[in-house]
Steps between C-alpha positions, in 0.01 A plus 500: 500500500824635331708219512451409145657872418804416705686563184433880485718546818208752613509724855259416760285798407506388143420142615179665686390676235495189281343296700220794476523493133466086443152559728342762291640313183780746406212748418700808646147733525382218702734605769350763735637757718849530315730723584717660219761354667316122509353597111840542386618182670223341359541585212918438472418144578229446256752646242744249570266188487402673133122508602485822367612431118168537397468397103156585265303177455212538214210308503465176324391573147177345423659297196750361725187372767332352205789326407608354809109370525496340155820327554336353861196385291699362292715256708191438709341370178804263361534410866111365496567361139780306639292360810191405285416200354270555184244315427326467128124637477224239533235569317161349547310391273122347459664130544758605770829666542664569186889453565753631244692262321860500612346443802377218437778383363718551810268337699441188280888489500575536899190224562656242237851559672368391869307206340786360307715561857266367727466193218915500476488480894212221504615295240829494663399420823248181332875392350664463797177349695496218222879424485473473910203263451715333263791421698233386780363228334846385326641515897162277533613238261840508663406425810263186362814395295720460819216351685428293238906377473465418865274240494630347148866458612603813322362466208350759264160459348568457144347373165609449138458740256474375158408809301892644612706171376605685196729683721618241691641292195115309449511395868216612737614729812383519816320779645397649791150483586312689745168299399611263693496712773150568507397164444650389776432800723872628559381853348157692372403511136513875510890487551575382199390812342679808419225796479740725275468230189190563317577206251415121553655269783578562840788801391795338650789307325649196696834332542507224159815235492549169404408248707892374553567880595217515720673166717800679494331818673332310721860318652668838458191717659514796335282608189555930545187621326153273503307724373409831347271741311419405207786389223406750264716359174447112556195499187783632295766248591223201425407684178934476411546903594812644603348757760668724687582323839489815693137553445323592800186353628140723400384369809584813707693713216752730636432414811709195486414093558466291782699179547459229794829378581577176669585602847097577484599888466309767254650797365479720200711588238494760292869339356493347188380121508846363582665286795847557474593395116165315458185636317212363673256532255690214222726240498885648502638174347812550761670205679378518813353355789151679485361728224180690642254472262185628623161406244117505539 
């Protein structure tokens, strides 16, 4: 019982007696049957622990009570201020609830927020659904293309275009076409369509040369890009415009375009319309072997 008074170096009497004194709580008339001998012992070692420094303690003033309450009250109220979400009185009102104003307001403003978001989201989503369908059906004329070069000794399905000879020098190019195609069942109708262009036409731009260029592609093998979204400056050239040549298609807007290149591959590009040093969408005027010109 005493070891935690090892420090007061006490006798074993003194020891006994404290161990006596920590049962009765150090209450020294709580001991019975002392001796004055065992009183004064008592006594000596309940000087020394300073249990008997006894010091006037006055009762707590009434002010200070109410005080110390109010100040509780107080933090229990900012506490429940702080932990309570308010709410604006509804009122009703002979045709319903009556709901005041700024209210209103908020709520107006939080529903138009999620409808424009969930439109954002939607709209986005359609985009990318119609530039996917896109590239499907311009992989769909690819595929008839190389079928289609198969069984004509590698030749491309072409025809003359006279409405373009003005930039040719007055002499009719050849184009591309997919009609063909269909006719001859190498592809569906639908294919030819691009269902991001809400204009006229099919929505895709094909590869236009001159019908001496178009021999030598077909010896060399190689014509790069055969087709495209929609040339979006080609009404300007034929009206004499000087548009920019670095004007993307509408088709699909920031999105980028879709080109079908002639190893029968798809991709998009959300690059400007260029292969290497040559604008697709006019007619460079550069000595070389093919300039990709790609019209509707």
């Amino acid at each position: 019982m005493t070891d935690g008074f090892d420090h007061l170096k006490l006798s074993e009497a003194d020891a006994a007696m404290l161990d006596r004194l920590v049962d009765v709580g150090f209450e020294l008339d709580q001991l019975e049957y002392l001796s004055s001998e065992e009183k004064q012992r008592a006594t000596a070692i309940l000087e020394q622990l300073g249990l008997l420094q006894a010091y006037p303690v006055e009762d707590a003033s009434g002010t200070l009570i109410d005080a110390t309450l109010a100040r509780i009250d107080q933090y229990e109220q900012q506490r429940a201020a702080r932990l309570h979400i308010s709410t604006s009185e509804i009122t009703a009102t002979s045709r319903g609830f009556s709901f005041p104003k700024l209210d209103l307001i908020a709520t107006a403003a939080a529903i138009l927020l999620c409808v424009a978001l969930v439109s954002m989201f939607a709209k986005t989503n359609r985009d990318h659904s119609i530039q996917s369908n896109c590239a499907t059906n311009m992989a769909g004329v690819g595929a008839g293309l190389f079928t289609y070069a198969e069984d004509h000794n590698n030749a491309m399905p072409t025809s003359s275009i006279n409405s373009l000879s003005s930039l040719f020098g007055g002499v009719s190019p050849e184009r591309t076409d997919a009609n063909v195609l269909v006719v001859e069942g190498y592809c569906d109708h639908h294919h030819l369509n691009c269902p991001g262009h809400g204009g006229q036409g099919g929505g895709f731009s094909y590869q236009t040369q001159s019908a001496q260029s178009w021999e030598n592609l077909k010896n060399r093998g190689r014509v790069f890009v055969i087709m495209a979204d929609r040339n979006p400056i080609l009404d300007d050239l034929l009206a004499g415009g000087t548009p920019d040549p670095l004007t993307p298609s509408a088709s699909h807007g920031a999105l980028g375009h879709n080109r079908l290149l002639d190893d029968g591959s798809t991709y998009t590009s959300v690059a400007p319309p260029i292969v290497g040093n040559d604008f697709i969408w006019l007619l460079d005027g550069k000595n070389r072997r093919i300039d990709i010109f790609l019209t509707h």
